[in-house]
N, C-alpha and C positions, 0 to 999 in steps of 0.2 A: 514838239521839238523841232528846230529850226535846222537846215540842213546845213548851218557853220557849226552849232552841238554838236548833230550826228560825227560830223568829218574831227572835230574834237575830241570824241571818246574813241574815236578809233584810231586817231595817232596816241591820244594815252596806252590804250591796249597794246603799243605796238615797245609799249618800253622804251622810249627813245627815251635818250638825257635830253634835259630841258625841256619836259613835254610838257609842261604849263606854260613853258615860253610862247610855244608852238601856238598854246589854244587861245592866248593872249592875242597873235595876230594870224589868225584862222578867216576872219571876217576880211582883212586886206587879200589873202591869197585865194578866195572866194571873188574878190572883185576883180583881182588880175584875173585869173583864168576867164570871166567872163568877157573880159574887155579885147584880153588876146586870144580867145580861142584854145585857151589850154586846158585840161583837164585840172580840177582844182589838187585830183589823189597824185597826177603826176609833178605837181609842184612840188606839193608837202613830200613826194619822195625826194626828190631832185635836191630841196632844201636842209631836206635830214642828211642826207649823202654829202652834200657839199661842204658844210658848215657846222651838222649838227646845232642845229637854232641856234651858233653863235652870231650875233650880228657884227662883233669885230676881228671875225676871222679873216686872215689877209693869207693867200698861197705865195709859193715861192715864185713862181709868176708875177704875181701880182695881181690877183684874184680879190676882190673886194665885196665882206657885206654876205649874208644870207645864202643867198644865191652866187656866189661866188664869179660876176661880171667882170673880165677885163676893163678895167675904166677906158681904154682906147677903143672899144668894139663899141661906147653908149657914142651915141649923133644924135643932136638936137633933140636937148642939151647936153650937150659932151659933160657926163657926170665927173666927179673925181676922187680918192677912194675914200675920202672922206663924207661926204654926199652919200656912197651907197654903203657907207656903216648903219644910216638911217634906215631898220628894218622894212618901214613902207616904200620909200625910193628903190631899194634893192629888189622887192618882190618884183617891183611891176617891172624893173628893167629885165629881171629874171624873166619875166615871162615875155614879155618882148621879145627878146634873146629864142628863148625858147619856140616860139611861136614861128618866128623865122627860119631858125633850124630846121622843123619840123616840115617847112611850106617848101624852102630852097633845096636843102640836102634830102630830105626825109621823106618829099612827095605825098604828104599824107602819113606816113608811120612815125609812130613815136618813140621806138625803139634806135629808127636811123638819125631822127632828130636828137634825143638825148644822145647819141655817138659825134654827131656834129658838134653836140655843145660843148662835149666832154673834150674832144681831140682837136677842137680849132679850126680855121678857117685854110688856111695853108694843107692842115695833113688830109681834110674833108676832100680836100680839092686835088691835092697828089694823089692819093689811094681811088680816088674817082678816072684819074689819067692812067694812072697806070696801069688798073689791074680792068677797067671798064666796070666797073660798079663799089657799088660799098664793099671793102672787105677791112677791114681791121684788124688790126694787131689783137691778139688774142685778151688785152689787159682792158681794152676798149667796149670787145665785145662783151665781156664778164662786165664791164659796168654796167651797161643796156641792160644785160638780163637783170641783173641785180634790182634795178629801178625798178623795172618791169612787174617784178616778182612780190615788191613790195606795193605796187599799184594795184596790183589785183588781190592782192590782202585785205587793201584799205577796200576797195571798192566790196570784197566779200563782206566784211563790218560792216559797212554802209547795208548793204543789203539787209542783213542779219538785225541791224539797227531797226530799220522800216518796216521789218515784218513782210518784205517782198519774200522772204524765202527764209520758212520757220527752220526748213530743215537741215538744211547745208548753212553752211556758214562758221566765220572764226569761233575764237571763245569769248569774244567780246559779249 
């Protein structure tokens, strides 16, 4: 069993809507994490949060696509939100996105990186001046955990999957 499988039974076990969508392009959000350095269990959350595997979910922002990317945050090629309705263009911008967050605001953590992603470039950057470190609005930080929480779910599957660890593990 190939480790796009594995990561595919275990967004099925996790009940999401559209979870054959999900496993439909499991194998692109496998490539993005490897290209940018993102955990592939932290996409498939970030992507289920955002979007719910809609690919033509658009925010009242103006959030585009899977991953739900500002089209003014994509540079070379400045996408548009038509462009990342296309669930593979979305991923990888996603994780772009992602990856940056994680390197600039996040220093290494994924929790401050998905708070970056989630709350902007402007509020990253106030809440960093004002208060001298990450603090967030209580609705921000309840997103992080939330991702988080479901990251280590997936990644329990995955184990549970492989046979790393008969005895712990989801109910997958």
């Amino acid at each position: 069993m190939t480790y796009v499988e594995i990561l595919c039974l275990a967004v099925l076990d996790l009940s999401m809507p559209r979870a054959h969508i999900a496993c439909d392009h499991m194998q692109e959000v496998v490539e993005a994490s490897e290209l940018y350095g993102v955990k592939p269990e932290t996409l498939v959350s970030l992507i289920r949060h955002e979007s719910r595997w809609s690919a033509k979910a658009v925010s009242r922002a103006g959030a585009c696509g899977l991953t739900q990317v500002l089209p003014k945050y994509t540079k070379k090629p400045r996408l548009s939100c038509r462009q990342l309705k296309n669930p593979r263009t979305a991923i990888f911008a996603g994780a772009k996105a992602l990856s940056k967050w994680i390197s600039r605001y996040g220093k290494g953590s994924e929790a401050k990186g998905l708070c970056g992603y989630n709350a902007g470039y402007t509020c990253g950057r106030r809440y960093n001046r004002r208060h001298g470190g990450w603090r967030y609005a209580r609705k921000v930080r309840k997103y992080a955990k939330l991702l988080i929480q479901r990251v280590e779910y997936i990644k329990d599957c995955i184990k549970n999957r492989t046979g790393d660890d008969q005895e712990m593990g989801c109910s997958c």
